[in-house]
N, C-alpha and C positions, 0 to 999 in steps of 0.2 A: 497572945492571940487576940483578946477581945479588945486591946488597946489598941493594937490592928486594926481591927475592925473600925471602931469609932473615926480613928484619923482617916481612913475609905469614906467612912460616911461622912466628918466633915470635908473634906475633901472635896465630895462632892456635890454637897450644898453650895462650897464657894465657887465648883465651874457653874453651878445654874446660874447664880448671879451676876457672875461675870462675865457669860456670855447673855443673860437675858433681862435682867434689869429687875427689879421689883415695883420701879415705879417710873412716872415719867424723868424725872431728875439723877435716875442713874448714869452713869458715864460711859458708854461703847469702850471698849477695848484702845480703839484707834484717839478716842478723846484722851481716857489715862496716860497712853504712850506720852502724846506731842504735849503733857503735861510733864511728865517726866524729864522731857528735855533730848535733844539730838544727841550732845555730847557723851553724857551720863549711857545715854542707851548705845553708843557706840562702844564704849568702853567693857559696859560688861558683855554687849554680843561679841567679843572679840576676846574675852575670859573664859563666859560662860557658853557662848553656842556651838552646835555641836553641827558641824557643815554635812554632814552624812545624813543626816536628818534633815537640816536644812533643805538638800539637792533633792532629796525624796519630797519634802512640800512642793517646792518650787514645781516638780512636773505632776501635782497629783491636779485634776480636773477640775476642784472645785476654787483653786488659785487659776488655774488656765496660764499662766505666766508661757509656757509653749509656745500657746497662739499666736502671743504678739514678739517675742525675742527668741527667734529659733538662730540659729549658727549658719552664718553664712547666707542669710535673707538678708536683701539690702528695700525692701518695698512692704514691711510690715509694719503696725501700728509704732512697733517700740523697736530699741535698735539691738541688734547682734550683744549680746552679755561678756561673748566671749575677747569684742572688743575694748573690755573695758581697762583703761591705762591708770597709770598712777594719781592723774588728776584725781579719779573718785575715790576720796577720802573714805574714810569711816563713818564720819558726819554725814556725807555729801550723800551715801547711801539710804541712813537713816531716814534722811529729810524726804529724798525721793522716793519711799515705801509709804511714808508717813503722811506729805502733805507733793505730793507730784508738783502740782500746776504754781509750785515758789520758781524753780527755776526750771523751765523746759529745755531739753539738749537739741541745741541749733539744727537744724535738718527735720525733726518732727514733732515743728508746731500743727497745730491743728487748723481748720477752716471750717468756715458754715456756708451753704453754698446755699441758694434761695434760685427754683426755677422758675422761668413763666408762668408753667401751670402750676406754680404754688408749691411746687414739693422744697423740702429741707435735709440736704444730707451734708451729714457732721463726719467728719473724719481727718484724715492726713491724703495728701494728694502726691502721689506717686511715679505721678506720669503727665507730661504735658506735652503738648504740641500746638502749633496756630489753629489745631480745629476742634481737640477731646482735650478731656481732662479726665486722669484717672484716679478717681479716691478710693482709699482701703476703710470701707465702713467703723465708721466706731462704735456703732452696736453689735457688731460680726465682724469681729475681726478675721476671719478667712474669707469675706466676701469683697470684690471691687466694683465698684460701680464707674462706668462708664457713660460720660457725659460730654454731648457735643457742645462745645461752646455758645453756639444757636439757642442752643438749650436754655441757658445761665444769665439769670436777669442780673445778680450778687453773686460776690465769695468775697468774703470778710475773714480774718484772721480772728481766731479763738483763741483767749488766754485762759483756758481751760485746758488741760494736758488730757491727751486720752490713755494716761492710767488714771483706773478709776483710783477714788478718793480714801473710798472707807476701805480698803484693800485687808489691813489690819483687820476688819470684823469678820472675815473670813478665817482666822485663825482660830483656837481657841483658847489659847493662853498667850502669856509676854512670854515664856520660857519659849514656844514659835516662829514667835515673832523674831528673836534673839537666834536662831537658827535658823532661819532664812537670810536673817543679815549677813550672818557667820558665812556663811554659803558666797554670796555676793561678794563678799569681801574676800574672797580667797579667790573668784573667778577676776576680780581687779586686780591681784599679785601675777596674774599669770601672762604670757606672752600670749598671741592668737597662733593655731593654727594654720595650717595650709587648706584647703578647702579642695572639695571635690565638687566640681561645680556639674558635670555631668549629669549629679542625680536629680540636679534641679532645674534641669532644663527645662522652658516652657513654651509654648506657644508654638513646638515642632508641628508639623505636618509630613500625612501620607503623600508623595506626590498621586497625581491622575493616573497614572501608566500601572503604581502596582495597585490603587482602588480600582482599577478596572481590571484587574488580575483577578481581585476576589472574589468583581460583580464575574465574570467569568466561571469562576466556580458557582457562585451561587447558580446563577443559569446555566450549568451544566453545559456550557457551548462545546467542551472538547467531546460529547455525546454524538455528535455531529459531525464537529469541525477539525474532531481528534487534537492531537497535542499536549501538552499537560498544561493546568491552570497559570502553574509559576509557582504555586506553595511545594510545601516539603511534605505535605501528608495527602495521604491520597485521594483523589476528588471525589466530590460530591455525587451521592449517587441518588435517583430517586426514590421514592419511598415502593418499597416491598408488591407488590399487586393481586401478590398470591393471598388468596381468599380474603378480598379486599370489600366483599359484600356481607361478610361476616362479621367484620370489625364496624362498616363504616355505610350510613343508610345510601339505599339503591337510588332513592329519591334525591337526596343531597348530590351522589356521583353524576346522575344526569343532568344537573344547574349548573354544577365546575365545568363538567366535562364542554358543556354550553358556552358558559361565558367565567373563564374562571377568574379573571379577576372582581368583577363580579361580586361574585362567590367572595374571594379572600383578597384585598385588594394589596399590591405589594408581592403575591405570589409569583414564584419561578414559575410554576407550570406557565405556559402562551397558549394564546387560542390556538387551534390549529384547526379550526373548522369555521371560523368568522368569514372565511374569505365565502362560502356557499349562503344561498338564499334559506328562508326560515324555514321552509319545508323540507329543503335536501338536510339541513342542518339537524334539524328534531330527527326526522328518519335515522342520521347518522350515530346519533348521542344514544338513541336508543337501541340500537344494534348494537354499538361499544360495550353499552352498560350487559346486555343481555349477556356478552361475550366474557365479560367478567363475573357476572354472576355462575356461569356454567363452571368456573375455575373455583367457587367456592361449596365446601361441601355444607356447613352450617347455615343457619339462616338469620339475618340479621333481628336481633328482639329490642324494644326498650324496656325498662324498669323507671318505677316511681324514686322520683330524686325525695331522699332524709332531709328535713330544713337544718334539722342541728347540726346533719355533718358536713351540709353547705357552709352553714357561718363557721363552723371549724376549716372550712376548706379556704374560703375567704381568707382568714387570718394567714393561711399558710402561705397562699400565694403572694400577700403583699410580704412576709416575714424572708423565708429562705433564700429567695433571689431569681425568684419569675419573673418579677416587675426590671429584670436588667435589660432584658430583652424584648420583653413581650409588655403590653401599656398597663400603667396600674389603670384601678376602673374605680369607679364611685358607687355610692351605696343601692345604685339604679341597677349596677352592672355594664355601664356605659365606658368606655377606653377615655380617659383623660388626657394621653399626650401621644395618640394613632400617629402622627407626622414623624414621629422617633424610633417608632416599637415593630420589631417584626409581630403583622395582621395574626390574629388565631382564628377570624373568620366569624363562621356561625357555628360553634362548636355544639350545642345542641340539636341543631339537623343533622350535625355530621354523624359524631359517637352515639352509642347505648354508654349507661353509665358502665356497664361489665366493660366493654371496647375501648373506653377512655381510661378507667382505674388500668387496665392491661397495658396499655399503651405508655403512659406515666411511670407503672412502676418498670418498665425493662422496654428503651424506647428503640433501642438498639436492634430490636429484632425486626424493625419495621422498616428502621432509616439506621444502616450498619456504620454510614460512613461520620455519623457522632454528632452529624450539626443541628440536632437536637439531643444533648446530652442527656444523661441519666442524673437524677435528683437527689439519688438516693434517696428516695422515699420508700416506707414501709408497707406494706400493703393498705393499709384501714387510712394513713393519710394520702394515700393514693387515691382511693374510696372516696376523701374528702374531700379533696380538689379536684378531682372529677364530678362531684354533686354539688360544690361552686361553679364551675365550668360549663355545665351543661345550664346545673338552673340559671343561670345568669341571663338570659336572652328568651329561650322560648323554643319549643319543637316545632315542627312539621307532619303532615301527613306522609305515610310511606307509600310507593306507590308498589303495584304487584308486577314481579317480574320473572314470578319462579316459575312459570309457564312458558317461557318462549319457544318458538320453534327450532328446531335445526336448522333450520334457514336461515334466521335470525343470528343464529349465534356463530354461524358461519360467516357471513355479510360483516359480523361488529371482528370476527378475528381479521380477515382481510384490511377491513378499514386501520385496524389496529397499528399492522404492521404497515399501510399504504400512506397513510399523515403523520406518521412520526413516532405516534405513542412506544412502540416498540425500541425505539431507538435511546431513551431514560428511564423505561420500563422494560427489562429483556424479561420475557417467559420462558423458561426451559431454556432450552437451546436455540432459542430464536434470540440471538444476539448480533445486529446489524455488525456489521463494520461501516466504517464512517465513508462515505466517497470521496477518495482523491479530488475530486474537483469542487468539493466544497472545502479542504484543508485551509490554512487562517493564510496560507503563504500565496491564496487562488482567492482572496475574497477582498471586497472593495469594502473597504468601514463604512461607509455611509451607505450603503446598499442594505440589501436582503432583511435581516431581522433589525436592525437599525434604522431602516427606511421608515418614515413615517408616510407612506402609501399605502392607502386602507386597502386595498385591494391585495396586499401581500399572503401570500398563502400562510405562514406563521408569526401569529402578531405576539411581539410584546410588549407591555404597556410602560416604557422606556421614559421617564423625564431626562430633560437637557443635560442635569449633569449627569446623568448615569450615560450616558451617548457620549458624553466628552470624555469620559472616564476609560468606557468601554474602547472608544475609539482609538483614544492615546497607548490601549497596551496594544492593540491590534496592528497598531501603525508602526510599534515601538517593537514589535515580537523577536524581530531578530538581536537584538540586544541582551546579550547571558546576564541574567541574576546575582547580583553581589548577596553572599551572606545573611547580611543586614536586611537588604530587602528579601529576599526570602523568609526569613523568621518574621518581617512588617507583615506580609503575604498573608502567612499560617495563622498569624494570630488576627488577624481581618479576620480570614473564612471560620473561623470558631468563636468568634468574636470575644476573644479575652477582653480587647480593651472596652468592653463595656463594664466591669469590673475594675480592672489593673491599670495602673497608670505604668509606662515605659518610656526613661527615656524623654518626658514631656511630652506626650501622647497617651488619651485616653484616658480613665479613669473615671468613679461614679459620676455623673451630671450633679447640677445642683437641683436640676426637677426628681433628679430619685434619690439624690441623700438620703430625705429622711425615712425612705423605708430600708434603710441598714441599720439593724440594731445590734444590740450588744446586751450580756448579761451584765454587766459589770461597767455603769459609768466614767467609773476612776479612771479608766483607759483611756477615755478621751475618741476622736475619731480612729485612732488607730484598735480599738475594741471593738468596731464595729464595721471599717472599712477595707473590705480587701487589701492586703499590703503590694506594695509597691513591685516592679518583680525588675525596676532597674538594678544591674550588677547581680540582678540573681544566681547567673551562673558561678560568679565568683563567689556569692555567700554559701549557695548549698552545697553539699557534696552529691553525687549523681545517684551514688545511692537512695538517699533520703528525697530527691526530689521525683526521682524511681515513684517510690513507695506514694509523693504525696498525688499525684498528677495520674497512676495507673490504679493505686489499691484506694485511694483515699485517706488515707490516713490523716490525723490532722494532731495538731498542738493548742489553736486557740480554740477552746470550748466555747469562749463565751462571744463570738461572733456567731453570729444564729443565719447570716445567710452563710449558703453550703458552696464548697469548691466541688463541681458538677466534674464528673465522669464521662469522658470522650471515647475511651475504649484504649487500648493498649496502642494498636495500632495507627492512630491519629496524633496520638500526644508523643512517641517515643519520637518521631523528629525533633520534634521542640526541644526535648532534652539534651539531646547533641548540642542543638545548635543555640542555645544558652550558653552548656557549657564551652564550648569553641569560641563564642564571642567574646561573654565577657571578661575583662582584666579591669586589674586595677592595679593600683603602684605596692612593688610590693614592698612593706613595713620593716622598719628594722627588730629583728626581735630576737630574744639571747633564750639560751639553753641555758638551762639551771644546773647546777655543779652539784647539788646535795637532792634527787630527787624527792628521797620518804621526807626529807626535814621542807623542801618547798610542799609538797600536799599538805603538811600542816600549817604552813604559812596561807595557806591559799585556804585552806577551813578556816580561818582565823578571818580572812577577809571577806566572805560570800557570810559570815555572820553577823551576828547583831551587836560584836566589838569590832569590826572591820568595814564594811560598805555596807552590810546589811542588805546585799541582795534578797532573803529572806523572808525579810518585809511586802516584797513584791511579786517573787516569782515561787511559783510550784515546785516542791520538792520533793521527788519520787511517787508523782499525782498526788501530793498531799497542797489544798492550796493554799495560799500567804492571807495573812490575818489583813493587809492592806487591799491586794485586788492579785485576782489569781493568773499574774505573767506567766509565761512559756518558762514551761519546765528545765531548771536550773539541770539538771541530770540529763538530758535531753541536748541539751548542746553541740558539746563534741562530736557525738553521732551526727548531727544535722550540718555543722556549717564548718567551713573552710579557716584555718587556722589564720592566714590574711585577713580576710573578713575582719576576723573575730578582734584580728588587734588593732586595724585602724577602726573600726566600730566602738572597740572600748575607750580610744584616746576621743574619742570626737560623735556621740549618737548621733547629733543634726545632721553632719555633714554626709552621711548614706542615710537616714533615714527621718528625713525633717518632720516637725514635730511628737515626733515622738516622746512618750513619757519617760523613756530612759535618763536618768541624770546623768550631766558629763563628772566623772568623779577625777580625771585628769586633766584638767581645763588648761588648755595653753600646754599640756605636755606637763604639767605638774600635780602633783599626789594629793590631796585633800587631805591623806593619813599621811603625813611627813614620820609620825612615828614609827612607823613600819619597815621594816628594811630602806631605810633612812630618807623614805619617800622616793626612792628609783622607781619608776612608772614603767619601764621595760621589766625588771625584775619582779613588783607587785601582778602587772599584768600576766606575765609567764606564769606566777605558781596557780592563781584563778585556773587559766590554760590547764594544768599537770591535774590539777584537782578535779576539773570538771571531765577531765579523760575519763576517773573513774565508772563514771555515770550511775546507773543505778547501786552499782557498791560506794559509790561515794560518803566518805563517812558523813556522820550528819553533824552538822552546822550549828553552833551556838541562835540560840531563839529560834529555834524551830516549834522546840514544844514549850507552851505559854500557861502554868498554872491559870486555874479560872480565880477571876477576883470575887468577892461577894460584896455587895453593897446593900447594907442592913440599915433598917431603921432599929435605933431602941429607943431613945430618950424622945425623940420628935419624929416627924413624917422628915422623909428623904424626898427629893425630886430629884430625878434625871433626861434633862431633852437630849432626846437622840431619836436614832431612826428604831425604830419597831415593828415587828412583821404583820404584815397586813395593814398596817398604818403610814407609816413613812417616816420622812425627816420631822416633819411636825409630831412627834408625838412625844407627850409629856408624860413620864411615868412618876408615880408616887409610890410611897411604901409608908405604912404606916405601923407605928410600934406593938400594934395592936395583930403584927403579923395578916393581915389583908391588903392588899395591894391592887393598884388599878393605874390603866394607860387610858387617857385625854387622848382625841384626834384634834388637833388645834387648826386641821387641815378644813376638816369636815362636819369640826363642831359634833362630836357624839363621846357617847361613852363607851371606847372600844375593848377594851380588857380588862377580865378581872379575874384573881388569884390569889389564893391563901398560902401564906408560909412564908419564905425566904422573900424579898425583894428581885433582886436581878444582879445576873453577872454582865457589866460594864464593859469589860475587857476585848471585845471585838471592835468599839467603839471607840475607846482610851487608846488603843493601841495603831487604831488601823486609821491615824488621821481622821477620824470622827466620820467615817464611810461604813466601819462596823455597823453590825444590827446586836441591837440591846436582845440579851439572854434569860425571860422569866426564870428566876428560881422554881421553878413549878413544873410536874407532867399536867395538872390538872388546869388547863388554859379556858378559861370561858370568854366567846371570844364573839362578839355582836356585828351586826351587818354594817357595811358600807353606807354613805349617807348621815344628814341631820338628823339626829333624835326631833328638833323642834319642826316642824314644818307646815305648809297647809295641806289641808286635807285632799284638796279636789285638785289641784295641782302643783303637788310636788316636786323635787328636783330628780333628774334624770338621773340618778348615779351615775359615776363614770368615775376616774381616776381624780380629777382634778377640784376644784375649790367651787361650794357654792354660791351663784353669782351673789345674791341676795343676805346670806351671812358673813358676818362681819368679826374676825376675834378680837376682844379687845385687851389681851391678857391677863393678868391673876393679881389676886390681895394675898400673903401671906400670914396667917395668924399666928399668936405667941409661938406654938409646937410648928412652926412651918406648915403647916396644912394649906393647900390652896383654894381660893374662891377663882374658880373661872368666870372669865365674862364673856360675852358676844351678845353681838344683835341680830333678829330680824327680820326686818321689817319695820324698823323702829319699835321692834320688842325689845328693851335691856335683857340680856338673862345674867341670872347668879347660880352657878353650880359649885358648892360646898360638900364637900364629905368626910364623916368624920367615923374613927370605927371606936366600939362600943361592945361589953358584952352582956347580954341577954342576963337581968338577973335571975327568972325563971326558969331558965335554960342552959344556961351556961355559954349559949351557940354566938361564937363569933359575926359581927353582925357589920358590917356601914352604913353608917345612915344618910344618906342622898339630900339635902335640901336645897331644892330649887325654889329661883323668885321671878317672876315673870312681871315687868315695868312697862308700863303703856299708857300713854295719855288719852286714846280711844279706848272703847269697846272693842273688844275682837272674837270675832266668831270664825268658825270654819278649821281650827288647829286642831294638828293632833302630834303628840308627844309620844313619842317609840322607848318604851323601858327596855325591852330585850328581844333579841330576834335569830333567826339562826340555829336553833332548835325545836325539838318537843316541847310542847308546852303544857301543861297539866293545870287545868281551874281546880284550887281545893276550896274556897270558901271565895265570897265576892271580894275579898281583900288579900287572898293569898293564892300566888301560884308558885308551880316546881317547871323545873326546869329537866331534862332528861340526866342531866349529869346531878342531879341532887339539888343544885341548890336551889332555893326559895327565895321568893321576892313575892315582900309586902308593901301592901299602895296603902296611900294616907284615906281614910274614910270616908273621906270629902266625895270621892271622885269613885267612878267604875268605870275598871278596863274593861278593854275587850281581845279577843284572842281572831286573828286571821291568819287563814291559809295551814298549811299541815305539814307535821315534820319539820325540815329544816327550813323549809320556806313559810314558816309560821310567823307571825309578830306580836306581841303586847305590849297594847301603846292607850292613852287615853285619850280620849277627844276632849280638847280644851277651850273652852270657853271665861275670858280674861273680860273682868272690868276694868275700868281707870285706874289707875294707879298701881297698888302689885299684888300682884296673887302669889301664893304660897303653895304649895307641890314636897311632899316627903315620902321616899321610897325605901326601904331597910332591907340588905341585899343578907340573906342569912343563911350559915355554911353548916 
């Protein structure tokens, strides 16, 4: 065991160095390689690499390989893989991983394009015609730029390839490297698929006739005009009215009621009193309102809005998937893209924060018919984004109206029912019926609410295309609904495709990309972007799609915006008419002869000696050590046997970029050793296996012994990522059993812990996306931020790198020990530390030596020892810490101690002559 041990630790001494260098004259990974030679490293990737590993790099996030060679893309940076013929050698592959821009494959060379007003865009050009030119960005590869030839002063041809160069330094070993080849070179033996071009259709469009179907719904014309919208769910209704003075202030309902666009610009409601002069009109508004306030028994109050549960409220609304609909807002509260976004108005005049958190969490009681869906929010973040919501803007004064007359309130119920209100708002059993002689088969499209004559008794505030739109289905009405258009219809008025792409329609914008996140990276967009809902019908079963669309239910956790709740009755068309629609070709696929002996074929391949599904995907909610895919067990329940087998011979082709690897590329096996590489046969017992579901037996590499990685004879380092620190961070271990993590992000000293060093093994294992595992419960663990900085105007913490320091990384000593370095300001620093035991004491100790380098004088710093705790002064030179430990400052100097608890800090203010000062700190357990 302890001979174990040591080959761990040197081990992993030699990935430091060979992912990080020691000095400037070390050699990058990608230099070694194209040292080694094309030949040679073809030879042994095709001995030694293991393509199942391989196929798992290729689609993991921090290669990206996805983005630019998807399956069946003919307009991306790099070209379809699945294409690849006999020509690409063993060699030929090498070369192109190793050194791209020797020889570029005909079709996607690159250009640099130079415009009038001086812009520079580098990429592969896509698309041409006598007037645009279409490049695929070579810094974003999923972005096109579109450029009018007008535009275009140059376009010169680049003998730079846009794969990038150092591609290799993204690995972290040759063994990698050799497996990705291996991979490559197996998708070159195979023939290309068929392709399913359907699911990549782009640049479809809604015709006019059924967006004016939707705008129809949205404006509730069949209120009126009777008929049904053309969707499949039942029309829009308006919002609730019953004790409408309760939820929503008296003073805001008489500004709408007035002029409500106004008020909410973009809103369905129409004036229906604009056509009267301002005295009959005030009179009017005011009688309504009275009329409604008499239907409410409570009284409307407001409450003081919490700031902290505003910025938590904030967070929420740009995170879960507000912003798909409604405009994201800047740190003013100001709407940043209002031209896109369905208006929220003046939400602060409107709601109390009680009336808003109610409304949010169960939206449905107010507006039944779902087109303000339910968020599933929990009460307290409900709470929170209604104290973002309201604080965001600013209140109003209320006016009083809980006096009116019976006259009054008599006069506003009249008017009520006499303008309209009653006709989208029914009270009781005052439910109009529509007038035959306004039916849509007795009305002139250009006429009445379409007429732009101000003098019309009900105005809506209608642009051009919404008139052309509306016009065309009004003109078009006797025309029956195909299908297709009907389900276009449904998901208009609900507006999926502000979410979902169908079909080449819809999907996130590129202005709200980036507030779709995701827990988990490695996924790539598909971690964080609504999935696709082309062929949906044919992939789910209607069960499962039941469950996900009515109860919520969901499978990927680590999408953090939410699939919103319509209510049963809205969405249960949809699912019909999914399933009804879509097909696809259906697959050849064989029944197994021996079932109990194919379930154990099929355990043998969902493990880590068969494809290693495992790796990736969750396994009876337990998640994969690489990034936590959709639960392996979960399957069969979810999706259509179809689906499931042309999705296995071909991911891109239903679900482009996706991180799934193709393990049968061209129709052949990557495991030839396995039931003799049959790809219908392999594919089937996966199938039989995964029927078990949650009994399904468990899978080779599920459960992963923990590694330890120990210091004895010298200090260990290991760069990986670290919790609360990140990818930069550098962990050491010293034999002296104390141990500390570098933020080489943020230049501080973020952890520190006695005993074991760390388990590797999330990191080793999971494609270097793992988080490093302290051997330790006992984590001391210091704030975000430079330890070195100025006093009066420090750096803002946040997540990212401060602008001002500089890392310039480490010296290693005899024992491995490192000296880090950084600057700044043109400060040099030296942080050394070495551990040591106390001969008085016995007490394990490190002792911290810093050197501070400056060719001026410098006043005004101050140097942060530790923070994030209790702080305890025992003597001018020695403090405690609340978890025990102690720290001693060099004599030289006196801390000082600010703020309380955990928001406490002990740092020194420093004052640096010419040349270098000296700073020792001895951290003792």
């Amino acid at each position: 065991m302890q001979s174990l041990k040591a080959i761990i630790a040197i081990s992993a001494a030699c990935v430091v160095c060979a992912i990080s260098g020691l000095n400037a004259t070390a050699q990058t990974l990608s230099e070694s390689l194209i040292q080694e030679g094309t030949a040679p490293l073809a030879v042994a990737a095709r001995e030694q690499g293991d393509a199942v590993r391989g196929a798992i790099l290729f689609s993991q996030q921090k290669l990206n390989c996805v983005k630019c060679h998807q399956s069946g893309a003919a307009d991306l940076l790099g070209p379809d893989l699945n294409l690849l013929d006999q020509s690409a050698t063993d060699p030929y592959i090498v070369e192109a991983l190793l050194m791209p821009s020797k020889v570029i494959k005909k079709g996607y060379e690159g250009v640099k394009i130079l415009t009038f007003d001086g812009a520079v865009v580098v990429g592969r050009v896509v698309q041409e015609d006598a007037t645009v030119l279409v490049v695929r960005d070579n810094t974003d590869g999923s972005r096109k730029i579109r450029l009018l030839k007008t535009e275009v002063d140059r376009v010169a041809p680049s003998d730079v390839s846009t794969m990038p160069a150092d591609l290799a330094n993204q690995l972290e070993n040759r063994q990698q490297f050799l497996d990705l080849c291996k991979y490559l070179m197996d998708l070159a033996a195979t023939s290309p698929t068929e392709q399913m071009a359907s699911s990549r259709e782009t640049g479809n469009e809604i015709s006019d006739r059924l967006q004016g179907l939707a705008l129809m719904d949205q404006f509730r014309c069949g209120q009126c005009h009777g008929g049904p919208p053309g969707n499949a769910v039942s029309p829009a209704l308006a919002p609730n009215l019953d004790s409408v003075t309760s939820r929503i202030a008296p003073d805001y309902l008489m500004r709408f009621v007035s002029d409500p666009q106004k008020m909410k610009p973009g809103t369905s409601m129409p004036n229906v009193l604009g056509h009267l002069d301002d005295p009959t009109r005030d009179e009017s508004v005011t009688a309504i309102v009275a009329y409604l306030r008499s239907r409410s028994e409570a009284t409307f109050r407001r409450e003081p809005i919490d700031a902290a549960a505003a910025k938590r409220g904030e967070e929420t609304f740009h995170r879960i998937g507000c912003v798909a609909c409604h405009s994201p807002r800047d740190e003013r509260g100001n709407e940043t893209l209002p031209e896109d976004s369905v208006s929220l108005g003046d939400l602060s005049g409107k709601y109390s924060l009680s009336s808003l958190s109610e409304f949010l969490e169960n939206p449905h009681i107010a507006r039944p018919s779902g087109r303000m869906p339910n968020m599933k929010l929990t009460h307290w973040e409900a709470v929170d984004l209604a104290s973002y919501l309201i604080g965001a803007i600013g209140g109003n004064e209320l006016l009083d109206v809980e006096n009116a007359s019976p006259e009054l309130v008599d006069q506003g119920r009249q008017l009520y029912q006499s303008v309209g209100c009653a006709n989208c708002h029914p009270t009781g059993s005052d439910r109009p019926v529509p007038d035959p002689q306004l039916t849509l088969t007795n009305v002139e499209s250009r006429l009445g609410c379409l007429s732009t004559n101000p003098e019309r008794k009900i105005q809506y505030e209608f642009n051009e295309t919404e008139r052309k739109q509306l016009t065309a289905a009004i003109d078009n009405q006797s025309r029956v609904l195909q299908p297709a258009e009907q389900l276009q219809v449904t998901m208009l008025t609900l507006r999926c495709y502000q979410c979902h792409q169908r079909d080449g329609i819809g999907g996130v914008s590129a202005d709200r990309d980036l507030y779709f996140h995701s827990d988990d990276p490695n996924l790539g967009p598909q971690g964080r972007i609504p999935p696709t809902l082309s062929h949906v019908g044919a992939k789910l079963q209607p069960k499962w799609m039941r469950q996900v669309m009515v109860s919520g239910r969901a499978i990927r956790p680590y999408v953090q915006t939410r699939m919103p709740q319509y209510g049963i009755a809205n969405v249960e068309p949809l699912i019909e008419m999914f399933q009804q629609l879509d097909e696809l070709p259906a697959p050849q696929w064989v029944d197994v002869a021996d079932p109990k002996e194919a379930k154990k074929v099929g355990t043998d391949l969902v493990g880590s000696n068969g494809l290693n599904c495992v790796a990736c995907h969750t396994f009876q909610q337990k998640p994969a050590q690489t990034m936590p895919g959709v639960d392996l067990t979960e399957m069969a329940e979810r999706l259509k046997r179809d689906w499931f087998e042309l999705y296995m011979r071909d991911p891109q082709s239903l679900s482009p970029g996706t991180v799934m690897p193709s393990f049968w590329p061209g129709g052949k096996s990557i495991r030839p050793e396995i039931l003799d590489g049959d790809t219908e046969q392999q594919i089937a017992t996966v199938w039989l296996y995964l029927q078990d579901g949650r009994q399904a037996r468990q899978p080779r590499g599920l459960v992963i012994e923990p590694m330890e990685l120990l210091a004895e004879n010298e200090a260990v380092m290991l760069r990986r990522n670290y919790q609360g620190i990140g990818k930069r961070g550098i962990g050491v271990g010293y034999p002296g059993q104390v141990n500390l993590a570098f933020d080489a992000e943020q230049l501080r000293l973020a952890m520190l812990w006695e005993g074991k060093f760390a388990d590797p093994g999330a990191a080793w294992r999971g494609q270097g996306a793992g988080t490093v595992r302290p051997l330790s419960r006992e984590i001391i663990q210091f704030p975000s931020g430079p330890d070195l900085d100025e006093a009066a105007n420090p750096w803002v913490v946040d997540q990212g790198r401060p602008p001002r320091h500089h890392f310039k990384g480490y010296r290693l000593d005899d024992l491995q020990r490192p000296t880090f370095r950084y600057e700044f300001d043109q400060i040099k620093v030296s942080d050394y530390a070495v551990d040591l035991v106390d001969d008085s004491t016995d007490a394990t100790v490190l002792k911290r030596q810093l050197q501070f380098e400056t060719d001026q004088p410098r006043g005004g710093l101050v140097f942060r020892i530790a923070g994030g705790q209790a702080i305890e002064k025992i003597n001018e030179s020695l403090f405690r810490l609340n978890n025990g430990l102690q720290i001693r400052i060099d004599g030289r100097y006196r801390a000082k101690i600010s703020g309380d608890g955990e928001a406490s800090r002990l740092f020194i203010p420093l004052q640096l002559s010419a040349g270098v000062t000296a700073l020792e700190i001895d951290y003792i357990w």
